[in-house]
C-alpha positions in Angstrom: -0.2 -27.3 19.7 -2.8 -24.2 19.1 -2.0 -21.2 21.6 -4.5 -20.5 24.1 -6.5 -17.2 23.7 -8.7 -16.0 26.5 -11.2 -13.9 24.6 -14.3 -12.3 25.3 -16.9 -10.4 23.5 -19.5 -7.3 24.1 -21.7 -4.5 22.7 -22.3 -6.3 19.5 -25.1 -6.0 17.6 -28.2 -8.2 18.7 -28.1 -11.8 17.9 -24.8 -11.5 17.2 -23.0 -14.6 18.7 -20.0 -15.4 20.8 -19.5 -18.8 19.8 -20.2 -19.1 16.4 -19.3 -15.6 14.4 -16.5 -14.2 11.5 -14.0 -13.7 14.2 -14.7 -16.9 15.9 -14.3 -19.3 12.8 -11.5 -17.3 11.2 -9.5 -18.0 15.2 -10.0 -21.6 15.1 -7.8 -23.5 12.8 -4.7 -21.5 14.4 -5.7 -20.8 18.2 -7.0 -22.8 21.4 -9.8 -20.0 22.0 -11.4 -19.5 25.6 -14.4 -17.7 26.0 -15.0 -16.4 29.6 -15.9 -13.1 31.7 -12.5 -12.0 32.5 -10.6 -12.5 28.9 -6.8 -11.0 28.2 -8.7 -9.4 24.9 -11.9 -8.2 24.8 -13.3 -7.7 21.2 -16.4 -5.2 21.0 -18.2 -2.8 18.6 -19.8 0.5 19.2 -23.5 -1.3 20.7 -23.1 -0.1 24.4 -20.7 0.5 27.1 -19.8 -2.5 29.0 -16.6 -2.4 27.2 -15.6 0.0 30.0 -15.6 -2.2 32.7 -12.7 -4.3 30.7 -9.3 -3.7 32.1 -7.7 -5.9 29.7 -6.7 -5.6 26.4 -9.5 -3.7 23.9 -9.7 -4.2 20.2 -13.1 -2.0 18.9 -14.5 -3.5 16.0 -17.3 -1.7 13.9 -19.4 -2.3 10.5 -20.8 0.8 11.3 -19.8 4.5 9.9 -18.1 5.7 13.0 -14.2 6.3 14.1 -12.6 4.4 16.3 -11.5 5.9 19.3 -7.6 5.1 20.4 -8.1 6.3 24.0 -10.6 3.5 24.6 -9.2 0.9 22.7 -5.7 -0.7 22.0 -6.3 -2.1 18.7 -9.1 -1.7 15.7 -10.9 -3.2 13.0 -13.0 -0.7 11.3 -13.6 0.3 7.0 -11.3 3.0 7.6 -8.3 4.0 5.4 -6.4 4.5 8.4 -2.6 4.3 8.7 -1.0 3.4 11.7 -0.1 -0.2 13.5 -3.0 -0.6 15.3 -5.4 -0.4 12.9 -6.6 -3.2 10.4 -9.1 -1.6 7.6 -11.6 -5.3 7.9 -14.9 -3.9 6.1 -18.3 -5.4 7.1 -18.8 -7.4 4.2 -16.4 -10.1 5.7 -18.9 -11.4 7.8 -21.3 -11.8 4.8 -19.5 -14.3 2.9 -16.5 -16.1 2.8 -14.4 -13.8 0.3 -13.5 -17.2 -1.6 -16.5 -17.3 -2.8 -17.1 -13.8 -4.4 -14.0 -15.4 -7.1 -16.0 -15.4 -9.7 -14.0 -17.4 -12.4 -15.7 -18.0 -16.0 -19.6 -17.8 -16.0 -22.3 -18.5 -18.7 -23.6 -15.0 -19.0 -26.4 -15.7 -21.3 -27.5 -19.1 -19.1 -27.5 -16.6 -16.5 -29.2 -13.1 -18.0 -31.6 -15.7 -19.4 -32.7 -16.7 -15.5 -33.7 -13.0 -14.8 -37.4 -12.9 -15.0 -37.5 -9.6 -13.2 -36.3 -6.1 -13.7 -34.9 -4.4 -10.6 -35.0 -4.9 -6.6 -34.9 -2.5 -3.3 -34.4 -4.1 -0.3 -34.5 -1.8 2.7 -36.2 -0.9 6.0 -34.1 2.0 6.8 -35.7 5.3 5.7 -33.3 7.9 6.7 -30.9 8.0 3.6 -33.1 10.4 1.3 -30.7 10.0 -2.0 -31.5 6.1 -1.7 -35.1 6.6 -1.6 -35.0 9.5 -4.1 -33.2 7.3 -6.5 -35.7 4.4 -6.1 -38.3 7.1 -6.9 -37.1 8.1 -9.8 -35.9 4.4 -11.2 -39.3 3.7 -10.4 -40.4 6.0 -13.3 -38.5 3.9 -15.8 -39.8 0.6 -14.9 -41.3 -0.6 -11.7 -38.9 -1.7 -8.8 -39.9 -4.4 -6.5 -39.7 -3.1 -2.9 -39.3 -5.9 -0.7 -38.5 -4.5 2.6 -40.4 -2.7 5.4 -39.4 0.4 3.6 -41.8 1.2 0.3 -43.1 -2.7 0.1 -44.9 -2.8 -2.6 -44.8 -7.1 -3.0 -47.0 -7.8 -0.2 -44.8 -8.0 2.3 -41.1 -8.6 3.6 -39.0 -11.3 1.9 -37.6 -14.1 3.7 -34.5 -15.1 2.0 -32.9 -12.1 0.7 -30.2 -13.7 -1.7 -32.8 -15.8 -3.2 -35.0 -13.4 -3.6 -32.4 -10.8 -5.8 -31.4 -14.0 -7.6 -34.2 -13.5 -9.9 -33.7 -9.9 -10.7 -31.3 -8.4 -13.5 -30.7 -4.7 -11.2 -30.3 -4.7 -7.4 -30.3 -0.9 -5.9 -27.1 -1.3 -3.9 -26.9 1.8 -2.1 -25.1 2.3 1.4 -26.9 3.9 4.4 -24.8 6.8 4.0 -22.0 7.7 1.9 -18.0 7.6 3.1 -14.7 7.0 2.6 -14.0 3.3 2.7 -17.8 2.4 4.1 -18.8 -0.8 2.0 -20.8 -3.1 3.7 -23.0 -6.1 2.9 -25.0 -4.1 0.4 -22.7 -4.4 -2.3 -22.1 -8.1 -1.7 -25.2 -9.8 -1.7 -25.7 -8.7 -5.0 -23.1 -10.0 -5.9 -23.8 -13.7 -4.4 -26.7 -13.6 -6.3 -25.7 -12.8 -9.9 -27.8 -9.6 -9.9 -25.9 -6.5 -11.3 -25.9 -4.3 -8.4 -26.4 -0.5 -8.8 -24.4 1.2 -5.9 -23.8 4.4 -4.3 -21.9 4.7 -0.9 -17.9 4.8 -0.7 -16.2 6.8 -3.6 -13.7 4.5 -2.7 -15.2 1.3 -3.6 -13.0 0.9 -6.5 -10.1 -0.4 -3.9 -12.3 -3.3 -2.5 -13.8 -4.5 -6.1 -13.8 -4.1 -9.4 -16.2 -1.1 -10.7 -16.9 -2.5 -14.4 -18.7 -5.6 -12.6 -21.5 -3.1 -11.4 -23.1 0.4 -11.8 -21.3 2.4 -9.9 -22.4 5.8 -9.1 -19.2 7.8 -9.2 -18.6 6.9 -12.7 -21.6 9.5 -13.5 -22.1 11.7 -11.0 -26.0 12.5 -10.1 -28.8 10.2 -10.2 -30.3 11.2 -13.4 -27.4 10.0 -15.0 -27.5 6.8 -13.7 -31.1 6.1 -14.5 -30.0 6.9 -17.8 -26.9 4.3 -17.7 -29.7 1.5 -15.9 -32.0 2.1 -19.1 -29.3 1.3 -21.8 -27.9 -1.7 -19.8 -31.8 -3.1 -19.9 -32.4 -2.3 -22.9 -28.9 -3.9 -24.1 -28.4 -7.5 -23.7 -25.1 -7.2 -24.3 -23.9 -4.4 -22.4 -26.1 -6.8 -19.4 -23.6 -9.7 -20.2 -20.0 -7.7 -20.2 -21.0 -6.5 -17.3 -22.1 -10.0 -15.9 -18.3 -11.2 -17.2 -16.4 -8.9 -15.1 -14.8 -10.3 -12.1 -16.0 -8.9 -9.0 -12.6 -8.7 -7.2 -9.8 -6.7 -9.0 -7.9 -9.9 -11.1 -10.9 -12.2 -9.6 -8.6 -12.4 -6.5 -9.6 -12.1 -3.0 -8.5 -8.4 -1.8 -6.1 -7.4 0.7 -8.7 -6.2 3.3 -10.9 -9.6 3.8 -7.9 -12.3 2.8 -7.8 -14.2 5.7 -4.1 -14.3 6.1 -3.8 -11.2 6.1 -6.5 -10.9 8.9 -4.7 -13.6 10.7 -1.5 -11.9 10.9 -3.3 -9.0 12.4 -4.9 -11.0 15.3 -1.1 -12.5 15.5 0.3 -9.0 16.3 -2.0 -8.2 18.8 -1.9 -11.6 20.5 2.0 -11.4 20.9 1.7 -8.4 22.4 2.1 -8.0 26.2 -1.2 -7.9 28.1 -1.4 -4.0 29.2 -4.1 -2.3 30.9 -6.8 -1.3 28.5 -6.2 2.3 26.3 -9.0 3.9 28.8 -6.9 2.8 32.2 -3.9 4.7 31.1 -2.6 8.1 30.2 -3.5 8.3 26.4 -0.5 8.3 24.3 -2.6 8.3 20.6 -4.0 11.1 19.3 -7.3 10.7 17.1 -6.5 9.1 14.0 -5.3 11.1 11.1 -7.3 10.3 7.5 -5.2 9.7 4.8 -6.0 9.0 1.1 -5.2 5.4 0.6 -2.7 5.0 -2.8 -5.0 3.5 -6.1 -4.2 -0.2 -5.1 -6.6 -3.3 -4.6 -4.2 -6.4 -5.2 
């Protein structure tokens, strides 16, 4: 018999749902989960302040580039390299795909560099992170780059179905909102579900969550110029395209540490067996803010 978990949710990100979300499917199969206004654990993101009012137990949970903050919460799930026991680095890409599914296993590269009808993609509505837009400016010089977001449309409007859309294209532009230590989010990833090479800039870390020589990543050259350059050769080289295409997205094609659900599991399992307290904020804070440290060159 499942244990029973009385759970609740708040200040997620709009349409986010309580019933039917990443945390909710990965809980099932092992726990008897209640959902209700006065749950032992409360798991919420950095989206408002009704967390506050929770005297239970608090585990913060964030896709977005902030810190978690150990006086307000008990536990966290954030992309942070942060070492200490109540912290689980769970990046935002988790709840993009199932990380099965990013094992990539032996492909046709030439079926599938043959199905690219179109150069290069940019995606965005967002127009605050100047190197992204600077980069698809200068790109743009090379070839022309199909813009279809909000952010310099130049297809007639916004696409519908994203993946489908950057399934047709050899190059997606890849490039995080901003650029930090650990911060890999759904950007890198949907490229990936669609066979597209991605071209990415964002966390210098990436290297720990996927394999680098299965796409164009940034801090392998070191300004933009120089990855324009490395764009033109892989176009203009079919097959540099396909050993790229071969590479497996994951380090050994294996799911990583961060997403493996097991792993995640065993989180959720420490924090459920642990004695429902009074929420961090309730109490005398005992946690100082956390301390970064470089995580050691491993991604198995």
């Amino acid at each position: 018999m499942r244990p029973r978990i009385k759970l609740g949710y708040a200040d997620f990100w709009g349409g986010f749902s309580c019933e039917a979300n990443y945390f909710s499917r990965l809980l099932a199969p092992y726990y008897d989960v209640e959902l209700g206004d006065a749950p032992d654990f409360l798991l919420y993101s950095c989206f408002g302040k009704s967390f506050r009012r929770h005297r239970g137990v608090r585990i913060y949970y964030t896709g977005e580039n902030t810190r978690p903050n150990f006086r307000q919460c008990d536990f966290a799930f954030t992309f942070d390299h942060i070492d200490r026991p109540e912290h689980y680095r769970l990046p935002l890409y988790a709840h993009y795909a199932d990380p099965q599914s990013l094992v990539k296993g032996q492909i046709d590269a030439q079926r599938v560099l043959a199905a690219k009808t179109r150069f290069c993609n940019f995606v965005y509505s967002n127009p605050r992170c100047k190197t992204r837009n600077k980069f698809f400016h200068k790109l743009s010089k090379y070839k022309r780059v199909d813009a279809g977001g909000r952010l310099f449309n130049n297809i007639g409007g916004a696409v519908n179905n994203k993946i489908q859309f950057l399934q047709h294209y050899k190059f997606t532009i890849a490039f995080e909102n901003d650029s930090y230590p650990g911060y890999t989010t759904e950007k890198l990833v949907e490229p990936m579900l669609a066979q597209s090479l991605p071209v990415y800039w964002g966390n210098p870390l990436v290297d720990l969550d996927f394999n680098p020589r299965s796409f164009v990543n940034f801090f392998d050259y070191g300004s933009l110029d120089d990855l324009v350059d490395r764009i033109v050769d892989i176009d203009r080289n079919d097959d540099l395209y396909c050993d790229y295409l071969r590479q497996p997205w994951y380090h050994g094609d294996e799911v990583n540490r961060y997403v493996r659900p097991e792993n995640v599991i065993r989180q959720f399992a420490r924090i459920f067996s642990q004695p429902v307290a009074p929420a961090a904020a309730s109490r005398q804070s005992i946690f100082p803010w956390p301390i970064r440290r470089r995580p050691r060159r491993s991604a198995a």
